[in-house]
C-alpha positions in Angstrom: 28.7 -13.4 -15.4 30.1 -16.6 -14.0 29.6 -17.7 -10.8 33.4 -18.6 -10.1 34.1 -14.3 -11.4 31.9 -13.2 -8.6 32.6 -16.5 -6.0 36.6 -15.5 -6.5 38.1 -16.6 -3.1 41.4 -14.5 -3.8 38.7 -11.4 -3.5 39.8 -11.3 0.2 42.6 -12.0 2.1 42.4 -13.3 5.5 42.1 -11.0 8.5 39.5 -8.3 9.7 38.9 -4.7 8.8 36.9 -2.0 10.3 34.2 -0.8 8.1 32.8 1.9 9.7 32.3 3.2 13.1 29.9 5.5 15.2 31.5 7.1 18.5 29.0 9.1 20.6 30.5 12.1 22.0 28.6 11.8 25.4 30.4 9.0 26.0 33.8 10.6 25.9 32.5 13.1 27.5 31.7 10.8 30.4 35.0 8.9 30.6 36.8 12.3 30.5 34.8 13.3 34.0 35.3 9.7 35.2 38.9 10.2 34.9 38.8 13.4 36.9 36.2 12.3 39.4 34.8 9.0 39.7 32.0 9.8 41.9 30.9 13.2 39.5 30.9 10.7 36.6 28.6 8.3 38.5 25.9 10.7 39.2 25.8 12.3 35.4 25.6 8.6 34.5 22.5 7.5 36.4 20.7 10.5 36.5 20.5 9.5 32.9 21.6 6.5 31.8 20.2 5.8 28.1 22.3 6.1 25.1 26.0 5.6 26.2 26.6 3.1 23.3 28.4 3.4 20.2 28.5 0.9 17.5 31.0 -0.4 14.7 30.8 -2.6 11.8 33.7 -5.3 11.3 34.3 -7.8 8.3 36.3 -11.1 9.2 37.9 -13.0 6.7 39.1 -16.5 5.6 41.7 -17.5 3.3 39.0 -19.8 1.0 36.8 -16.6 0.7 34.2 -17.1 3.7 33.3 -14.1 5.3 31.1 -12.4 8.2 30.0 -8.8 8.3 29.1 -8.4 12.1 27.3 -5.3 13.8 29.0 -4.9 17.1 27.4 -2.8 19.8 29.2 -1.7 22.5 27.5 0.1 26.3 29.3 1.9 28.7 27.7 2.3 32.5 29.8 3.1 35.8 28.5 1.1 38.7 27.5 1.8 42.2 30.7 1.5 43.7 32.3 4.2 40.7 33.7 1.8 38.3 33.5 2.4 35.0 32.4 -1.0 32.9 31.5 -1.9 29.0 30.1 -4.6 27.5 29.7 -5.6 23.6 27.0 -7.4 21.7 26.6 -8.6 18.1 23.5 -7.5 17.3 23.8 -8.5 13.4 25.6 -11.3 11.7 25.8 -12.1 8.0 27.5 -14.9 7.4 29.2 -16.0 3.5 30.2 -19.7 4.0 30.2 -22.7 1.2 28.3 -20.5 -1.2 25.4 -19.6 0.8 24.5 -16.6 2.7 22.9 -16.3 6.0 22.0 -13.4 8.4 21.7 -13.7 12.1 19.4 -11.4 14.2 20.4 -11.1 17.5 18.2 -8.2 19.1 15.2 -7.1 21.2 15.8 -10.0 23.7 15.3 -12.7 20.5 18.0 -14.1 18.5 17.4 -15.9 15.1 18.5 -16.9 12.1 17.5 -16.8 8.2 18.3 -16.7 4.8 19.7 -13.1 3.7 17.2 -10.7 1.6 17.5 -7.0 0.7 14.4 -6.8 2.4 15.8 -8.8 6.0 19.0 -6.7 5.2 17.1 -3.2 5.7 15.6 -4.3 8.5 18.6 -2.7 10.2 19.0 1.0 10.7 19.6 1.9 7.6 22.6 3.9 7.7 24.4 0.9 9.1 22.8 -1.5 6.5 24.0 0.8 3.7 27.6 0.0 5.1 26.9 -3.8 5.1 25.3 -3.7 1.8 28.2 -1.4 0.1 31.0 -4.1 1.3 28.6 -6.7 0.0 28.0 -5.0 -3.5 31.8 -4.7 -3.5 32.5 -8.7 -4.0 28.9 -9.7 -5.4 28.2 -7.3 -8.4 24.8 -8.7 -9.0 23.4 -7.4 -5.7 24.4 -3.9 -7.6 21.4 -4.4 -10.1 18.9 -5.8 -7.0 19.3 -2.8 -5.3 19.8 0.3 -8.4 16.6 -1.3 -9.7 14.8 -2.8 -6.7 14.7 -6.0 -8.3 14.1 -9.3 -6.3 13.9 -7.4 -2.8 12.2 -10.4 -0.6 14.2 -13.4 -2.8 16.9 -15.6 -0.7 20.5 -14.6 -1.5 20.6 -18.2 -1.6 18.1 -18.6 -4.1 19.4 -16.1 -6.7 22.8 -18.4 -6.5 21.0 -21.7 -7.1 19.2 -20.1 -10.0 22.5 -18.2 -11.3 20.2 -15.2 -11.3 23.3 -13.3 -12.2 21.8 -9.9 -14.7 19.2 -7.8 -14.8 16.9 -9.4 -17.6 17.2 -13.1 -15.1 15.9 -11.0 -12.1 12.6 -9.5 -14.4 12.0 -12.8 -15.6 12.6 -14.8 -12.4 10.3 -12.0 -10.4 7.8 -11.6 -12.6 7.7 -15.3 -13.5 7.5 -13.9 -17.6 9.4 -13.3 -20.8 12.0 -9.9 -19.9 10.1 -7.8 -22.4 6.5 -7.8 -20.0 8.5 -7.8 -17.0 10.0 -4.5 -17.8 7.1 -3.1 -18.5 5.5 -3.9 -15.4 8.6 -3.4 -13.6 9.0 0.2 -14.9 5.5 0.5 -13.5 6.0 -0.5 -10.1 8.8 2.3 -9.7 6.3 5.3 -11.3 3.3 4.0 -10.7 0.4 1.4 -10.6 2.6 -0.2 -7.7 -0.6 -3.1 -7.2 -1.0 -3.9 -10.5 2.2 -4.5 -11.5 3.2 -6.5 -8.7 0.4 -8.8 -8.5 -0.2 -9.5 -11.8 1.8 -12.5 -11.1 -1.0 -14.3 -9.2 -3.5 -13.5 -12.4 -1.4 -14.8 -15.2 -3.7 -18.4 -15.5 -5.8 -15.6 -16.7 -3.9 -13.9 -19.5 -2.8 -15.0 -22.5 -0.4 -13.7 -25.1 1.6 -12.0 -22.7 4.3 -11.2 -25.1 2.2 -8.5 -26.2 1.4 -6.5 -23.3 0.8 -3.4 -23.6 2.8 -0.5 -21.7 -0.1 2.2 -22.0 -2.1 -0.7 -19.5 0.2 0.4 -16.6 1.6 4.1 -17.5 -2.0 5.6 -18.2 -4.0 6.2 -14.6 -7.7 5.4 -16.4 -6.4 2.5 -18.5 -4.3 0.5 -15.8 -7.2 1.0 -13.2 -9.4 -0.6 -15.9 -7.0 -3.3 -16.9 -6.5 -4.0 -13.0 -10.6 -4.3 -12.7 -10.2 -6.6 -16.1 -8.2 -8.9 -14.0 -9.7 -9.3 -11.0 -13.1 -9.9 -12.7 -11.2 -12.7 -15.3 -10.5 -14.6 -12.0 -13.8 -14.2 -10.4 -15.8 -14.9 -14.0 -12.6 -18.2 -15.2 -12.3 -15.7 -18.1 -9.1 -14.8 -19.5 -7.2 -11.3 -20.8 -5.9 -11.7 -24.3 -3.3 -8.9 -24.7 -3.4 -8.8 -27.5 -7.1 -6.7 -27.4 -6.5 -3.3 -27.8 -7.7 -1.3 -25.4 -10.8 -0.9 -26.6 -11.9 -4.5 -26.9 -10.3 -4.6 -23.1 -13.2 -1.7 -22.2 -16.2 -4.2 -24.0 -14.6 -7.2 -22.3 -14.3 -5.0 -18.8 -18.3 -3.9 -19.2 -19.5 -7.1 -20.4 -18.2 -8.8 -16.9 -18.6 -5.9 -14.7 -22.7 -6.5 -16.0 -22.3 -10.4 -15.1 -20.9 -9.6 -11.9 -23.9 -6.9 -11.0 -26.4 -9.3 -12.0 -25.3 -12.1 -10.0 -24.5 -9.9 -6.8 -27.2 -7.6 -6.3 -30.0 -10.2 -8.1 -29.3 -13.0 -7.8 -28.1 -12.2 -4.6 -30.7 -9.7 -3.5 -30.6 -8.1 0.0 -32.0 -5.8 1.8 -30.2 -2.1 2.0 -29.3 -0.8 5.1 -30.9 2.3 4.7 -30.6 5.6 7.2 -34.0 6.1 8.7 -33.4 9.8 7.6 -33.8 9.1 4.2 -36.7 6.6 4.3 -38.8 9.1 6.5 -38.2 12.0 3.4 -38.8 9.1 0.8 -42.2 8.4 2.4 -43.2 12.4 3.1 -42.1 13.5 -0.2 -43.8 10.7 -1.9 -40.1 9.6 -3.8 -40.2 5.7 -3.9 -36.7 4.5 -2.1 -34.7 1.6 -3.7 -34.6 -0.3 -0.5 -32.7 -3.7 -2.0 -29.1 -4.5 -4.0 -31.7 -5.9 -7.0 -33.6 -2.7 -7.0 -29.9 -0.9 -7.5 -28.9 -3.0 -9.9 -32.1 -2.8 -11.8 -32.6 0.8 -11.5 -28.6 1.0 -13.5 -29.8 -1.2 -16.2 -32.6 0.7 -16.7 -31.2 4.2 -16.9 -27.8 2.4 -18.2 -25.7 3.6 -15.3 -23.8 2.4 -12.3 -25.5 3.2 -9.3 -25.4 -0.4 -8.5 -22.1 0.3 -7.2 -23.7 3.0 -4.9 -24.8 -0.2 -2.5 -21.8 1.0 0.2 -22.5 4.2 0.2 -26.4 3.5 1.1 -25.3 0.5 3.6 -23.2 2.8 5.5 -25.5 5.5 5.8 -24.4 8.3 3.7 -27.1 8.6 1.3 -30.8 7.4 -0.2 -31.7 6.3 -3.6 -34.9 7.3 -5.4 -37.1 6.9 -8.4 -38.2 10.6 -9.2 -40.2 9.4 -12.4 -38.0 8.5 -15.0 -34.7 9.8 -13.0 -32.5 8.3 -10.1 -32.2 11.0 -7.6 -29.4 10.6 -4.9 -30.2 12.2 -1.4 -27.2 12.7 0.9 -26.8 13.9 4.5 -24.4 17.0 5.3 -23.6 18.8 8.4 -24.6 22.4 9.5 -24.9 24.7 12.4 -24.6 21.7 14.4 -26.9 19.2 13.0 -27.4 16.4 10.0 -29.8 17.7 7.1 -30.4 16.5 3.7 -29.3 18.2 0.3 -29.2 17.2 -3.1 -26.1 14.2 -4.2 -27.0 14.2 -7.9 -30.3 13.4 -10.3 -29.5 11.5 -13.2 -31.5 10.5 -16.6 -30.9 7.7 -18.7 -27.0 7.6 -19.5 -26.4 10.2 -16.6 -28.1 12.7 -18.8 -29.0 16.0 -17.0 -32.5 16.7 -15.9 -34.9 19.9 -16.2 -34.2 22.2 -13.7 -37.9 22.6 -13.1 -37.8 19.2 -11.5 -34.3 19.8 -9.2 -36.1 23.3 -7.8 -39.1 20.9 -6.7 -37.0 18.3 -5.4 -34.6 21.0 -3.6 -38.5 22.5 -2.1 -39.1 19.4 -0.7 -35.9 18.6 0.9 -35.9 22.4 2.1 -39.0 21.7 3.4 -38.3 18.6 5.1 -35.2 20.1 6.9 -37.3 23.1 8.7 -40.6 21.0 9.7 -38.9 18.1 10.7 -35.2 18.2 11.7 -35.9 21.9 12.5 -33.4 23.7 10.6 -33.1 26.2 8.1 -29.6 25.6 6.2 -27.7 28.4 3.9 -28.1 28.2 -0.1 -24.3 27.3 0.1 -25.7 24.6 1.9 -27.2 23.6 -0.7 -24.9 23.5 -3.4 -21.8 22.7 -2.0 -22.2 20.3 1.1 -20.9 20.6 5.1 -20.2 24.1 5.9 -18.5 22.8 9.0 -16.1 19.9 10.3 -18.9 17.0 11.4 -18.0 15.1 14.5 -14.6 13.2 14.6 -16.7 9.8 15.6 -19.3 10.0 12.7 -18.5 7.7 10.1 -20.4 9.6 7.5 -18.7 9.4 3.7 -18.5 12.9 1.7 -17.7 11.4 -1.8 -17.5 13.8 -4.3 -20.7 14.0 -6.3 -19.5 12.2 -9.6 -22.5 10.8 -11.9 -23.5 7.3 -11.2 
């Protein structure tokens, strides 16, 4: 579409028209007492005197196709001495002049001006935006596609015209700064889903190649975009890069690959000391379980039974659960709340590969911790307890996670 078809100064004819108006009925309710009994009126009026406004919308126009939607408010009051007064305010300007569009804020005690957006548009209440927006949509057809498909929401009016940003396939390409086929992909993401992803891949793209080829199951499936959206946050962090044209396979060897360079480097090379809850270090040392007790210990412990309790390092920094080496096995001890008090229970004991373990070895574990719980925090909890967690809402201020119990 052309820019002189949608600029067409002959749209409008000069003059001004109403656009829409909101009357409040306590208002006329008011001015019909006032008219019958000034002093009446007064008190009703400032026993209460919030909310006698009512507000319109105009459009003023010149013959060479400048315009200005305004958004007039208008307050009534009756002074001391029982006369009835009103004052009006434009509260909201845009302005159409020499091709450009601006939008002037005049509200809250600040007044300002700036370039006009969808986004500074619905700042506005938004049944008196809509009416701005409609008379807009009216004259500019493109702003029809912005706002059916959400497209461009924070871009400058201005900036749209510069760019002739006039269809739908210009406004996925200029947002999402790629060829149209990609951007509708990611844009028919952002509308069902995988919001993040979609948007922000944007600020990734030195790190992807071949995006011609990406691949719609990377945003529509929940597992696959979440490991596509990991992919590209460890490409920046590694100065790797996403071919998309992997399949999603080689994406899940790439993804694992990095994800094990990343471990390495944070919890070994960076070792630290865990924050541990006293709690847990006391059973450690009664029970004779040795306690991981640093991020390179973690991070060892899930190379060596090829899991990822290395990503566990939160949850033990915050205090909401001890790791262990129970011979060959990682046990996970957590905290839970009953009749009143903090005990300990059983997260989860894993093998190698987050295989199961005998059940001769949870029973001894589970006589230990029962153990522990009577002769030390002097409780004796319910089997329920036991295998399902808090039997009762723990204190608002506690800060204690319950994570479900999913393998490491």
């Amino acid at each position: 579409m052309s820019k002189k078809k949608i600029d067409d100064p002959k749209y409008y004819e000069k003059g001004h028209k109403l656009l829409a108006e909101w009357k409040n009925p306590k208002i006329d309710k008011l001015k019909e007492l006032y008219e019958k009994d000034k002093y009446k009126a007064r008190i009703i009026y400032m026993n209460d005197t919030n909310d006698y406004t009512h507000y319109r919308i105009m459009l003023f126009k010149e013959d060479n196709g400048d315009f200005s939607i305004v958004r007039f408010r208008r307050t009534y009051g009756i002074s001391k001495t029982d006369k009835m007064y009103s004052h009006e305010k434009r509260l909201h300007t845009i302005t159409y002049t020499k091709n450009k569009f601006w939008i002037i804020f005049n509200e809250y005690g600040k007044k300002y001006v700036t370039h006009l957006s969808l986004d500074a548009l619905r700042r506005i209440q938004q049944n008196h935006s809509t009416v701005m927006l409609d008379c807009l949509r009216k004259r500019f057809t493109w702003i029809n596609h912005m706002v059916d498909e959400n497209v461009l929401p924070t871009v400058s009016f201005n900036t749209i015209i510069k760019n002739e940003v006039y269809s739908l396939k210009k406004a996925l390409r200029f947002q999402y700064k790629m060829p149209y086929g990609p951007a509708k992909i990611i844009h028919t993401a952002t509308k069902g889903g995988g919001y993040y992803t979609a948007t922000n891949l944007k600020y990734y793209m030195e790190h992807v190649t071949k995006i011609e080829n990406l691949k719609e199951e990377w945003f529509t499936d929940g597992n696959t975009r979440s490991l596509f959206h990991d992919s590209l946050k460890m490409a920046k962090t590694l100065g790797r890069t996403i071919n998309c044209s992997w399949t999603t396979r080689r994406l899940k060897e790439e993804h694992d690959l990095w994800a094990q360079i990343i471990t390495d480097v944070i919890f070994i090379d960076g070792d630290r000391d865990l924050n541990i809850e006293e709690e847990f270090i006391k059973f450690g040392n009664r029970a004779g379980y040795p306690i991981l007790k640093t991020t390179k210990e973690l991070a060892l412990e899930g190379k060596r039974n090829n899991h990822c309790v290395a990503t566990y390092v939160n949850k033990v920094d915050n205090g909401s659960c001890g790791i262990y080496r129970v011979g060959e096995n990682t046990l996970e001890i957590v905290r839970g709340y009953f009749n009143k008090k903090w005990a300990l229970r059983i997260g989860q004991i894993r093998g190698y590969k987050n295989s199961s373990v005998p059940e001769y070895l949870q029973n001894d574990i589970l006589k230990e911790i029962i153990k522990y719980n009577k002769e030390v925090i002097d409780i004796e909890c319910s089997e329920e307890f036991y295998k399902n967690g808090v039997n009762q809402a723990a204190p608002i201020n506690d800060e204690i996670w319950f994570d479900n119990d999913l393998p490491f």
